[in-house]
HTML snippet that shows the backbone in 3Dmol.js (N, CA, C, O; Angstrom):
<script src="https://3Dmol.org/build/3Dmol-min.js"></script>
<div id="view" style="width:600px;height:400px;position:relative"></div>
<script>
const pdb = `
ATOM      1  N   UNK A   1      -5.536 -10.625   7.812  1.00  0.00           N
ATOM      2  CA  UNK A   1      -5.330  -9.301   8.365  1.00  0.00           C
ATOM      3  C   UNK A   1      -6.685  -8.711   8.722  1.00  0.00           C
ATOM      4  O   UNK A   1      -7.605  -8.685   7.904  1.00  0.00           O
ATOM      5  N   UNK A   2      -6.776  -8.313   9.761  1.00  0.00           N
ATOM      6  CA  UNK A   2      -7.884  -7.329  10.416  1.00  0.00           C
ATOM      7  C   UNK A   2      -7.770  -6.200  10.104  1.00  0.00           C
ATOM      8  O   UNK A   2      -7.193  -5.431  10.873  1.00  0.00           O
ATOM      9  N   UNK A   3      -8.382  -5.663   8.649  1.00  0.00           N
ATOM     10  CA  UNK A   3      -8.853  -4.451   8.598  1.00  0.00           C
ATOM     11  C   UNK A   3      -8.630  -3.080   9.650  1.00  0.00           C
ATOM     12  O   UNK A   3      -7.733  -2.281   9.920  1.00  0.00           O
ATOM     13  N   UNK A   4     -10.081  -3.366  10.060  1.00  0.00           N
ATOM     14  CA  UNK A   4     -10.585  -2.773  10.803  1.00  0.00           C
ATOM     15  C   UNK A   4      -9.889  -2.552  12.361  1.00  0.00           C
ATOM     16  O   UNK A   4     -10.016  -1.585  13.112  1.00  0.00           O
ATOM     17  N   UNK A   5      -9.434  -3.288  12.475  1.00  0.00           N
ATOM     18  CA  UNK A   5      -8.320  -3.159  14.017  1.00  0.00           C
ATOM     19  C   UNK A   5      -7.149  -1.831  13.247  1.00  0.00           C
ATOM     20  O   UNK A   5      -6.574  -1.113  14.065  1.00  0.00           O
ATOM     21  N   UNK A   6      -6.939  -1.646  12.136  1.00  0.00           N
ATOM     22  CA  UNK A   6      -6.319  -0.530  11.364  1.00  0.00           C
ATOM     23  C   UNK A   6      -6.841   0.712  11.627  1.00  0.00           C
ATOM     24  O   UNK A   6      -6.019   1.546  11.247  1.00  0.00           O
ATOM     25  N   UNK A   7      -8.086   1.380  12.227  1.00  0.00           N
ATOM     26  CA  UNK A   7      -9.360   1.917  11.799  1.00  0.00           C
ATOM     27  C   UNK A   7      -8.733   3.147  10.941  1.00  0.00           C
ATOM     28  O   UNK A   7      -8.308   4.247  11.295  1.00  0.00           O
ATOM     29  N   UNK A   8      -8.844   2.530   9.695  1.00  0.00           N
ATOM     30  CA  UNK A   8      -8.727   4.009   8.951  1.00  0.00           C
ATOM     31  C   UNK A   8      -9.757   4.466   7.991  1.00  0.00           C
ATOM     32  O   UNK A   8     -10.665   3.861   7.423  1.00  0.00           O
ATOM     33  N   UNK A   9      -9.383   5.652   7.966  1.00  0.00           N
ATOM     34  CA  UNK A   9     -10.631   6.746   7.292  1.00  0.00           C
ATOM     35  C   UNK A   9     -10.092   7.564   5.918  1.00  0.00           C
ATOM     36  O   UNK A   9      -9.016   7.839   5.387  1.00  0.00           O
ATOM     37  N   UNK A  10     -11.258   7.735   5.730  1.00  0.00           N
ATOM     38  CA  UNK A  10     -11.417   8.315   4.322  1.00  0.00           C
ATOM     39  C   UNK A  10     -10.415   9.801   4.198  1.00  0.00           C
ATOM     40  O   UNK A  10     -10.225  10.755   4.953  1.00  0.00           O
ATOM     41  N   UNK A  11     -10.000   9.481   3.066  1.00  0.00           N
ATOM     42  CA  UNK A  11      -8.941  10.644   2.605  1.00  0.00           C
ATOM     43  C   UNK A  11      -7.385  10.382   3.440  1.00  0.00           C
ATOM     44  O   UNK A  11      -6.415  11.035   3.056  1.00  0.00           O
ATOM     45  N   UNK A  12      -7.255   9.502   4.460  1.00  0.00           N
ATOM     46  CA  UNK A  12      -6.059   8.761   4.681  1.00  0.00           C
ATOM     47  C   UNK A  12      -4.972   8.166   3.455  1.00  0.00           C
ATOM     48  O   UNK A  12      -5.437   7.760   2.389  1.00  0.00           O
ATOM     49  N   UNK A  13      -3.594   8.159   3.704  1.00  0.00           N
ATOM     50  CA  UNK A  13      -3.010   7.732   2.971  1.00  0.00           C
ATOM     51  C   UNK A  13      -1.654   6.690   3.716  1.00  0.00           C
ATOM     52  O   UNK A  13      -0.761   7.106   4.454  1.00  0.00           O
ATOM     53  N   UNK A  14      -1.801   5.699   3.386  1.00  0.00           N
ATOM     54  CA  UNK A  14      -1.205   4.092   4.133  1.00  0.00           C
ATOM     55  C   UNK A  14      -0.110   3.857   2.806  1.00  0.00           C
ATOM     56  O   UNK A  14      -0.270   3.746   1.591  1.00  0.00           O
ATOM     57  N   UNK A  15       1.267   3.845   3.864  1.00  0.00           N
ATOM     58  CA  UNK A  15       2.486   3.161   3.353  1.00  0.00           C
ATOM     59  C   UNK A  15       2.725   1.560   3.878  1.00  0.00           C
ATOM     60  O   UNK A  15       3.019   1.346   5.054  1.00  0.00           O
ATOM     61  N   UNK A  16       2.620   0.807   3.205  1.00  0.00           N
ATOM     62  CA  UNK A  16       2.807  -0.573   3.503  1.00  0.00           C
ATOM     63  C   UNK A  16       4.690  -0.899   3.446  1.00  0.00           C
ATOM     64  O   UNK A  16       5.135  -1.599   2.536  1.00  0.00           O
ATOM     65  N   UNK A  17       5.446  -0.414   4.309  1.00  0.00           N
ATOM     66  CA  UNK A  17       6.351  -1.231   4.128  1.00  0.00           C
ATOM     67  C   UNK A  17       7.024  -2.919   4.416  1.00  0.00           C
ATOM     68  O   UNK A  17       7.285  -3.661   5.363  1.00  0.00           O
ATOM     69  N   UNK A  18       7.085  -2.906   2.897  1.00  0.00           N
ATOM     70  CA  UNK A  18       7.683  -4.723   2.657  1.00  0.00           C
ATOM     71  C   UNK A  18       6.472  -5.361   2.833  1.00  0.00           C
ATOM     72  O   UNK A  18       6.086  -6.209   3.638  1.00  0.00           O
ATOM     73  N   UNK A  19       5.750  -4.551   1.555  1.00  0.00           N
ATOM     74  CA  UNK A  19       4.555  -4.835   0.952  1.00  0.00           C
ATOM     75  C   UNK A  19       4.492  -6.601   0.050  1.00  0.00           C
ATOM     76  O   UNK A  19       3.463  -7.203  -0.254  1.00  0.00           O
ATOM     77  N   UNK A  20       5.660  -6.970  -0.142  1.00  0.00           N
ATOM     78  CA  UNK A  20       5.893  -8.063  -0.776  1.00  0.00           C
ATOM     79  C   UNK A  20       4.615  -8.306  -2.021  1.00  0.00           C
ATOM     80  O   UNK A  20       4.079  -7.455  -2.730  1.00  0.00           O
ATOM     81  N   UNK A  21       4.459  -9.316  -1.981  1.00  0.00           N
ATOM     82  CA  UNK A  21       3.193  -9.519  -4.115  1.00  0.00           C
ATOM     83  C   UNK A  21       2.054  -8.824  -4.048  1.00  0.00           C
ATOM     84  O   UNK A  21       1.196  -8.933  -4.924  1.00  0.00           O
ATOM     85  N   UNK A  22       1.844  -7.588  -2.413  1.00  0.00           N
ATOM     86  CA  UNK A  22       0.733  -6.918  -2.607  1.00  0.00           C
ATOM     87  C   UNK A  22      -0.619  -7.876  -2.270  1.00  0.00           C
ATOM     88  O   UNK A  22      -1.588  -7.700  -3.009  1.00  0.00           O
ATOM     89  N   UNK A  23      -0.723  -8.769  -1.313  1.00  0.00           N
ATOM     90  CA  UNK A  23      -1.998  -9.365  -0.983  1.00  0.00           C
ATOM     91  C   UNK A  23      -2.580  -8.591  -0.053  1.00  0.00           C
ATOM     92  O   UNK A  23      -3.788  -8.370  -0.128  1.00  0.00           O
ATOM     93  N   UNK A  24      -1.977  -8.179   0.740  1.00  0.00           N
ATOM     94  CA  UNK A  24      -2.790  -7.105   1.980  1.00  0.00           C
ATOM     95  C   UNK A  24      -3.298  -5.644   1.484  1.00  0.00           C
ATOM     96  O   UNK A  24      -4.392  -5.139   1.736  1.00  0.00           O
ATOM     97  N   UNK A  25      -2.052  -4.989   0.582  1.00  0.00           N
ATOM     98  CA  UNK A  25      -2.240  -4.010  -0.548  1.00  0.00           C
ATOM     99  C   UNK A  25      -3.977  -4.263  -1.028  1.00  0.00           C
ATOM    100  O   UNK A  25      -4.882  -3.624  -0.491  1.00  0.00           O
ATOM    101  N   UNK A  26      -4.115  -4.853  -1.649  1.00  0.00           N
ATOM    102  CA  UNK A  26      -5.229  -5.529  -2.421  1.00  0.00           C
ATOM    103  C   UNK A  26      -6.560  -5.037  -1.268  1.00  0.00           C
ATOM    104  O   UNK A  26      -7.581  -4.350  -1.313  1.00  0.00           O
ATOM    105  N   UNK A  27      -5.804  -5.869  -0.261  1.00  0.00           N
ATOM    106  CA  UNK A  27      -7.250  -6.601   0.986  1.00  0.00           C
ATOM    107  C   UNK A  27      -7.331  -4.936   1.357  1.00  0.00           C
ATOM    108  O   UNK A  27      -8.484  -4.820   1.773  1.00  0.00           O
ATOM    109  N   UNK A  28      -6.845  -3.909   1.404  1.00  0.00           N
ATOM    110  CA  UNK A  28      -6.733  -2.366   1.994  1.00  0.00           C
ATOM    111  C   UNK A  28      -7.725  -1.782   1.362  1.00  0.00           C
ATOM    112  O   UNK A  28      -8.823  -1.413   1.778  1.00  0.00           O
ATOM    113  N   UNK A  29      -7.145  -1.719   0.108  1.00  0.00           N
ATOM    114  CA  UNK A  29      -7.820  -0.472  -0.835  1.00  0.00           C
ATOM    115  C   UNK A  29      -9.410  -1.555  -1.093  1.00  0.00           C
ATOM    116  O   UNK A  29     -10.400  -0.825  -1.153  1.00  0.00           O
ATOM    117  N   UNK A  30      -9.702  -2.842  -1.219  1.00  0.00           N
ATOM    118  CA  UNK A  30     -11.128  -2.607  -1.222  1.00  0.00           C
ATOM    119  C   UNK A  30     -11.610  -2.682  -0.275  1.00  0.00           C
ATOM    120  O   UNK A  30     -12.800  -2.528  -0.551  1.00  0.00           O
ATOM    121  N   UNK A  31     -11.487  -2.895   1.267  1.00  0.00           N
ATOM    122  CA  UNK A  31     -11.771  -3.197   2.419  1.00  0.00           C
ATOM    123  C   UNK A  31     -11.760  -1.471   3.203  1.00  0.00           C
ATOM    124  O   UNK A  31     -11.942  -1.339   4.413  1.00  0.00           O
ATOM    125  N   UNK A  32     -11.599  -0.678   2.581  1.00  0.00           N
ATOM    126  CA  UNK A  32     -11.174   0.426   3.849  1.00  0.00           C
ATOM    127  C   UNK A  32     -11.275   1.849   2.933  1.00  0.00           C
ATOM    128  O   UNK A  32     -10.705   1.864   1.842  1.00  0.00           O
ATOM    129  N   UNK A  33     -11.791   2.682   3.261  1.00  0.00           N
ATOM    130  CA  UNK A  33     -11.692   3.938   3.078  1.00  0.00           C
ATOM    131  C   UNK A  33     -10.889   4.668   2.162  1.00  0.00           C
ATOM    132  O   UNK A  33     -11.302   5.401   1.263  1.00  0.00           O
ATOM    133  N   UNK A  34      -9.636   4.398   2.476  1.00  0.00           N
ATOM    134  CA  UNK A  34      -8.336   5.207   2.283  1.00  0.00           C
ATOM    135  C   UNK A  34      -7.983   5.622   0.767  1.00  0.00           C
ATOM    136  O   UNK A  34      -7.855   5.020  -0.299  1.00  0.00           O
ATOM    137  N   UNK A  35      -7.903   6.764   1.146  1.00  0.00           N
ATOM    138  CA  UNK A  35      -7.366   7.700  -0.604  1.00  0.00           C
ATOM    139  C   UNK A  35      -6.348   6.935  -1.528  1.00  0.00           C
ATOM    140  O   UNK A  35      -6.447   6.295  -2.576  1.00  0.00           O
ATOM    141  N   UNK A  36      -5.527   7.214  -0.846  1.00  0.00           N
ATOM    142  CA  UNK A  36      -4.032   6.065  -1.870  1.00  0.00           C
ATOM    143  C   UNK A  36      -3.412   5.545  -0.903  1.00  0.00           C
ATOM    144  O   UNK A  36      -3.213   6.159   0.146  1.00  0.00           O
ATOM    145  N   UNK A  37      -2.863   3.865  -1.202  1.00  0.00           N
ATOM    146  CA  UNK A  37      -2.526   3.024  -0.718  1.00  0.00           C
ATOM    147  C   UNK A  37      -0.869   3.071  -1.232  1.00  0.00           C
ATOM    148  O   UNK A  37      -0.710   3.086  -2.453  1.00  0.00           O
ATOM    149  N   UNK A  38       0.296   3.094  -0.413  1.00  0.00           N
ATOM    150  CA  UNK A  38       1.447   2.827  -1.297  1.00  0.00           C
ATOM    151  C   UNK A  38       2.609   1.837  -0.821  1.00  0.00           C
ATOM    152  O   UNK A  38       3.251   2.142   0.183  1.00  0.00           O
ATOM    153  N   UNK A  39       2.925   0.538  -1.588  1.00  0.00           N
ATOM    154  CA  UNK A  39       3.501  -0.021  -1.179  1.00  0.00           C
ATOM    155  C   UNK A  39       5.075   0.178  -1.584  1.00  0.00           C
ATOM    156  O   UNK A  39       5.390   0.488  -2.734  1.00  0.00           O
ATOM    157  N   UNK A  40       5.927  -0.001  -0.664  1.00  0.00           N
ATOM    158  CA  UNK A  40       7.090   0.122  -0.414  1.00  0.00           C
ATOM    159  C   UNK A  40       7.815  -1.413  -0.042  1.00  0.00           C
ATOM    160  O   UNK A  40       7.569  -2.024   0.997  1.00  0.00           O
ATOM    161  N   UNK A  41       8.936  -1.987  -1.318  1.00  0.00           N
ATOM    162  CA  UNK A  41       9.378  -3.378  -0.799  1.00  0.00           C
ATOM    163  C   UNK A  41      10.998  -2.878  -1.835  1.00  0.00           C
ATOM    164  O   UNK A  41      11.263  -1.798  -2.363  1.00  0.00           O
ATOM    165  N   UNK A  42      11.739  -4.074  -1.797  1.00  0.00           N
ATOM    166  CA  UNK A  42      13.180  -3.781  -1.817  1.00  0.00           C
ATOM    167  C   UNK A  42      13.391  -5.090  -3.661  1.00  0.00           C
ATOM    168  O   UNK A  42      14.059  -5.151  -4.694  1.00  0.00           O
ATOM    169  N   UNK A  43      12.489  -5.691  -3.071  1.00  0.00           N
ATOM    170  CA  UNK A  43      12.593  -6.800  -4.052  1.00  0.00           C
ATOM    171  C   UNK A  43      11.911  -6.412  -5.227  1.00  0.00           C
ATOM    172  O   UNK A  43      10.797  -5.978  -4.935  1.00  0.00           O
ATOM    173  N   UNK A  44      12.149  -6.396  -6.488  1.00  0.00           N
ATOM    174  CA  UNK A  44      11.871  -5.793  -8.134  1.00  0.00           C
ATOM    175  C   UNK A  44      10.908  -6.900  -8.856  1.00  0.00           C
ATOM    176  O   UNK A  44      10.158  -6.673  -9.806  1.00  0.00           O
ATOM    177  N   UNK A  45      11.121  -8.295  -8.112  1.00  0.00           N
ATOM    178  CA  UNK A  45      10.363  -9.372  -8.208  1.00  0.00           C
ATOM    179  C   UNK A  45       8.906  -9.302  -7.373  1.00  0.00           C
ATOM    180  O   UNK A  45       7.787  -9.495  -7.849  1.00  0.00           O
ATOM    181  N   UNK A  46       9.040  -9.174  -6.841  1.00  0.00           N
ATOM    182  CA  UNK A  46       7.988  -8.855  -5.760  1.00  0.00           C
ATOM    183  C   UNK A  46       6.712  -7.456  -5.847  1.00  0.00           C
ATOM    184  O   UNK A  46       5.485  -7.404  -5.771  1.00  0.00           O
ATOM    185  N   UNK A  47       7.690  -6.582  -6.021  1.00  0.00           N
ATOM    186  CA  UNK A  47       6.723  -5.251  -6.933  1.00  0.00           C
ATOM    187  C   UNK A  47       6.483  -5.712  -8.093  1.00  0.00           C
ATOM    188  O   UNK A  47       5.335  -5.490  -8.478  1.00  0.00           O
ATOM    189  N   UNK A  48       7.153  -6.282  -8.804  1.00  0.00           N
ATOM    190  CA  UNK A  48       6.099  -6.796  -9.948  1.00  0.00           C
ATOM    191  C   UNK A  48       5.099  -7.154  -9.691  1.00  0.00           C
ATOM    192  O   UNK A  48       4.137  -6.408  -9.878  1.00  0.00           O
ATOM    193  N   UNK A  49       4.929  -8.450  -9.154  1.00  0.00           N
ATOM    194  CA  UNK A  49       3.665  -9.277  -8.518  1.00  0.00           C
ATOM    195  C   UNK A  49       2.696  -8.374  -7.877  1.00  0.00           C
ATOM    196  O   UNK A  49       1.483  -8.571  -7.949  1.00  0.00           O
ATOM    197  N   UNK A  50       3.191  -7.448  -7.290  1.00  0.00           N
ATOM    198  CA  UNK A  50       2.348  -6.311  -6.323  1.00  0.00           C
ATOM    199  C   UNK A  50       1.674  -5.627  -7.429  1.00  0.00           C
ATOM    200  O   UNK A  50       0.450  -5.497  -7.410  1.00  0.00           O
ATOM    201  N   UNK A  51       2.447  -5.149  -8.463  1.00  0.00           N
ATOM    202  CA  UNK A  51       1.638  -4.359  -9.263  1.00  0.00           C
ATOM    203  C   UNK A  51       0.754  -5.074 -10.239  1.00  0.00           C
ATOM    204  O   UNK A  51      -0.302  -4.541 -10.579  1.00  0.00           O
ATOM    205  N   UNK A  52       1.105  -6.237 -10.712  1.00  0.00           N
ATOM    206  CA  UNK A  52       0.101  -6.997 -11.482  1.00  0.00           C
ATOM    207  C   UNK A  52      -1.024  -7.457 -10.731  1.00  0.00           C
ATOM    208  O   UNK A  52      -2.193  -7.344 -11.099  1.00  0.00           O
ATOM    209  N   UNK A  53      -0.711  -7.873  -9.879  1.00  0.00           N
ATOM    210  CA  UNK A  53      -2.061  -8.345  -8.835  1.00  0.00           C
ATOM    211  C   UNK A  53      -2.607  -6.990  -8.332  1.00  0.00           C
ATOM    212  O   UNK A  53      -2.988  -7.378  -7.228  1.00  0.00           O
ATOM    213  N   UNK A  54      -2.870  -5.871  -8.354  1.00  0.00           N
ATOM    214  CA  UNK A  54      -3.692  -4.962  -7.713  1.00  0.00           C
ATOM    215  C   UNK A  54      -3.787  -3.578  -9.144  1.00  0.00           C
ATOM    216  O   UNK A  54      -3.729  -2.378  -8.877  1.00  0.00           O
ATOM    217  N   UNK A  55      -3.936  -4.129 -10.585  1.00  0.00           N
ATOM    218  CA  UNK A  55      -3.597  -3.054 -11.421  1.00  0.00           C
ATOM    219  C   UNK A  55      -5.146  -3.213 -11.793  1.00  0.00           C
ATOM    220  O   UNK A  55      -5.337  -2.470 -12.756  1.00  0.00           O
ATOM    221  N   UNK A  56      -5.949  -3.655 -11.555  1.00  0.00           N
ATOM    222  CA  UNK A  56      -7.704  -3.401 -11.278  1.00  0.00           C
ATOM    223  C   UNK A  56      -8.198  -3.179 -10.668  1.00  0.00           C
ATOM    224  O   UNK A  56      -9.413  -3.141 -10.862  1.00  0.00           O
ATOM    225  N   UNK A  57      -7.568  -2.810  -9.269  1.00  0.00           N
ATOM    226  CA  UNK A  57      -7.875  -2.204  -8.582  1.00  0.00           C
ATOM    227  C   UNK A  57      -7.941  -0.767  -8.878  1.00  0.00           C
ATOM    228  O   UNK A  57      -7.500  -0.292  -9.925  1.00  0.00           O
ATOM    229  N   UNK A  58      -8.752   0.239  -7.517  1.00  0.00           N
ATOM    230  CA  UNK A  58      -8.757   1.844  -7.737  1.00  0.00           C
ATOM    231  C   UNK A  58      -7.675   2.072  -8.222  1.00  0.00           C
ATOM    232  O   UNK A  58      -6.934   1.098  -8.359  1.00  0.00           O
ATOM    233  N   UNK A  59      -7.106   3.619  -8.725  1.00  0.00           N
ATOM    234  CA  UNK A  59      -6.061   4.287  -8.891  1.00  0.00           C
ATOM    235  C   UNK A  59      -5.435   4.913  -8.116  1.00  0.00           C
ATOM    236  O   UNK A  59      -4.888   6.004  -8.272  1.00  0.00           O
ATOM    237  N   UNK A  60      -5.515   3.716  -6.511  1.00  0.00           N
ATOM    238  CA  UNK A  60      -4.904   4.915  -5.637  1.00  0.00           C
ATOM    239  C   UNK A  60      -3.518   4.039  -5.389  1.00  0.00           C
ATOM    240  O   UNK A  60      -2.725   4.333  -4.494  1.00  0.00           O
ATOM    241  N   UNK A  61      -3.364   3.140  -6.121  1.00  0.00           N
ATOM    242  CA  UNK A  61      -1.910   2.141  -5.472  1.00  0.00           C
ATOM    243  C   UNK A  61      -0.498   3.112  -6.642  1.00  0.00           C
ATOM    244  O   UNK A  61      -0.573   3.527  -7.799  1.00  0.00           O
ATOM    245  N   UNK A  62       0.545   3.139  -5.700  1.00  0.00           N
ATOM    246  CA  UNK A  62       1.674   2.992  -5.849  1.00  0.00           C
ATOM    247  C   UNK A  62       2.848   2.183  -5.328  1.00  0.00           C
ATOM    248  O   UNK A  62       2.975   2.008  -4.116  1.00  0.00           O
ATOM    249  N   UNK A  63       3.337   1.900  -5.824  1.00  0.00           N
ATOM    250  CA  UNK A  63       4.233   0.307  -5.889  1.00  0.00           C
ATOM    251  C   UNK A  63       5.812   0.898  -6.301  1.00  0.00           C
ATOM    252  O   UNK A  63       6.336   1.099  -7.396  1.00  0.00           O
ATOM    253  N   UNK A  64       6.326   1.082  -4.834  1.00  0.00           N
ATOM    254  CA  UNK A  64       7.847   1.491  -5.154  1.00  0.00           C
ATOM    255  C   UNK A  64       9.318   0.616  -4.715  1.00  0.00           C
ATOM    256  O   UNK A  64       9.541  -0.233  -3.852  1.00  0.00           O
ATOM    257  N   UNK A  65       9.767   0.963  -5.264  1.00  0.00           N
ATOM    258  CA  UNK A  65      10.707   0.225  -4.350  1.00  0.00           C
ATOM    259  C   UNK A  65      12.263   1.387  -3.989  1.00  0.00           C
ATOM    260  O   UNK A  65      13.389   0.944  -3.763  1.00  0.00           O
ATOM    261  N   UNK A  66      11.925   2.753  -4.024  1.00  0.00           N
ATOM    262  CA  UNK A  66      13.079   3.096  -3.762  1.00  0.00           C
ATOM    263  C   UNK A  66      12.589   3.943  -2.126  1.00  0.00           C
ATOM    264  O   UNK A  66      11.763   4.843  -1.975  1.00  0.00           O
ATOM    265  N   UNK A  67      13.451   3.247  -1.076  1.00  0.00           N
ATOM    266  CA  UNK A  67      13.560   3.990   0.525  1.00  0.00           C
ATOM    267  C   UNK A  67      13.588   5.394   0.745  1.00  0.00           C
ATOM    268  O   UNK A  67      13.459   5.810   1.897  1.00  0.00           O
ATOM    269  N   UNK A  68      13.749   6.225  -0.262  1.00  0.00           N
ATOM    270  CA  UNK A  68      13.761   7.756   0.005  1.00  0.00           C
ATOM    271  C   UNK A  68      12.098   8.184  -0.076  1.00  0.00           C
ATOM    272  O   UNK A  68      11.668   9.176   0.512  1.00  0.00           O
ATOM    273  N   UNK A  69      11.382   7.430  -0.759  1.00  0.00           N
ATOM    274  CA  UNK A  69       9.784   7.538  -0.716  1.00  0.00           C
ATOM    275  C   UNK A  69       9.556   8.199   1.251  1.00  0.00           C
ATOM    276  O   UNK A  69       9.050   9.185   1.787  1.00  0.00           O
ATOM    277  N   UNK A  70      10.116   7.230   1.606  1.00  0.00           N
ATOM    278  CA  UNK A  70       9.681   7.986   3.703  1.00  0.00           C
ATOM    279  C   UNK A  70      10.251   9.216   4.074  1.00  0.00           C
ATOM    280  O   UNK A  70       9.815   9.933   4.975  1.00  0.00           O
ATOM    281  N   UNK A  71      11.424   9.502   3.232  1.00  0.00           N
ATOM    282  CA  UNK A  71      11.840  11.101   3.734  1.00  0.00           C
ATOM    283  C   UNK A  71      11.000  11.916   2.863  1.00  0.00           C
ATOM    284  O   UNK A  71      10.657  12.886   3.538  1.00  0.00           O
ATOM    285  N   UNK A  72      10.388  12.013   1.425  1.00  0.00           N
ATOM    286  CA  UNK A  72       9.465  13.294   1.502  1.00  0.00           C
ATOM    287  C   UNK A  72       8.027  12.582   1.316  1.00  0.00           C
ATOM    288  O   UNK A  72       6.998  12.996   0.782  1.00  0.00           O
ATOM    289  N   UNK A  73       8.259  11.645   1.804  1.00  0.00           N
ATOM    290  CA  UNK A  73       5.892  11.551   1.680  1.00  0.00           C
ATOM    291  C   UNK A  73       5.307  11.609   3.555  1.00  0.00           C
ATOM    292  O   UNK A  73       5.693  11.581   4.723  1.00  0.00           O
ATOM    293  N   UNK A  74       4.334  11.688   2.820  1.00  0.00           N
ATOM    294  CA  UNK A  74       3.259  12.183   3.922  1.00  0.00           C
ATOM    295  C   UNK A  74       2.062  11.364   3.776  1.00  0.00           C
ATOM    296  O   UNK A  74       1.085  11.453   3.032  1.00  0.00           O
ATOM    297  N   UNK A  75       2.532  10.233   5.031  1.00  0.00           N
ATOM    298  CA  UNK A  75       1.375   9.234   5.055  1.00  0.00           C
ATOM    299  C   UNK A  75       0.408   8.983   6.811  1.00  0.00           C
ATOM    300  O   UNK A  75       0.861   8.963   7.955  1.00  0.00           O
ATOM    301  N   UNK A  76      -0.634   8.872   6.435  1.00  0.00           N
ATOM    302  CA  UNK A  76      -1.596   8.858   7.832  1.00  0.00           C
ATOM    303  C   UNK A  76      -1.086   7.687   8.596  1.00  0.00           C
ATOM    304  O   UNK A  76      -0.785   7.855   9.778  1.00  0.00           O
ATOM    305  N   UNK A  77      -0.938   6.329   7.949  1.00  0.00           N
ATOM    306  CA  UNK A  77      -0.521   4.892   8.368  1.00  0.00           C
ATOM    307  C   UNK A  77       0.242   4.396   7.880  1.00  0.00           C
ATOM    308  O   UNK A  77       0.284   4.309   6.653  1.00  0.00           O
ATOM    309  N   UNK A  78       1.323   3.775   8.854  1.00  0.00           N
ATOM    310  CA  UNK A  78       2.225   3.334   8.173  1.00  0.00           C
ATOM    311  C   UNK A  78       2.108   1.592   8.810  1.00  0.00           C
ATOM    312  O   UNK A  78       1.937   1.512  10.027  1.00  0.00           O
ATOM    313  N   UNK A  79       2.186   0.428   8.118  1.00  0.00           N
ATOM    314  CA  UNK A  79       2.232  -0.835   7.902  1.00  0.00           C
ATOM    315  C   UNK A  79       3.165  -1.409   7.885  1.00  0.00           C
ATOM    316  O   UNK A  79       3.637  -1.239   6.761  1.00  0.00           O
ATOM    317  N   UNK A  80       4.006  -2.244   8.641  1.00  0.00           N
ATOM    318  CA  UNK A  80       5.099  -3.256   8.210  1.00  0.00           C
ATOM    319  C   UNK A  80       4.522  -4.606   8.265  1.00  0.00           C
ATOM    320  O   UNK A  80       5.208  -5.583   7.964  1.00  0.00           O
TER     321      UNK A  80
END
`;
const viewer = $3Dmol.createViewer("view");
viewer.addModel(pdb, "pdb");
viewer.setStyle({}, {cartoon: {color: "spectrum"}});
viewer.zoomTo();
viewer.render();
</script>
């Protein structure tokens, strides 16, 4: 994934939907600017993996899996 073809900036906030084990998640938050990173996937298996693999990372990841997250958040970028 190309970063930077993303160009995002500081204090931005990026919804990854069908974020799957969180490898791009990961490649975001240390590669790029952005305040909080939040991934959005359907699979309970999969957010696991997402959250174990990126839980040393900053404190800006959230790892959800319920679809009403897009009717009240407020995100700069959104990712599929």
């Amino acid at each position: 994934m190309e970063i930077e073809l993303l160009d995002l900036q500081e204090n931005e906030d990026l919804l990854e939907v069908g974020c799957g084990a969180g490898y791009a998640l990961k490649c975001i938050a240390k590669k790029s600017p952005v305040r909080k990173v939040t991934g959005l996937d359907t699979s309970k298996t999969l957010l696991r993996s997402s959250t174990f693999r990126n839980k040393r990372e900053n404190q800006c990841f959230q790892i959800k899996m319920d679809i009403r997250i897009l009717k009240k958040s407020q995100h700069d970028m959104l990712t599929l």
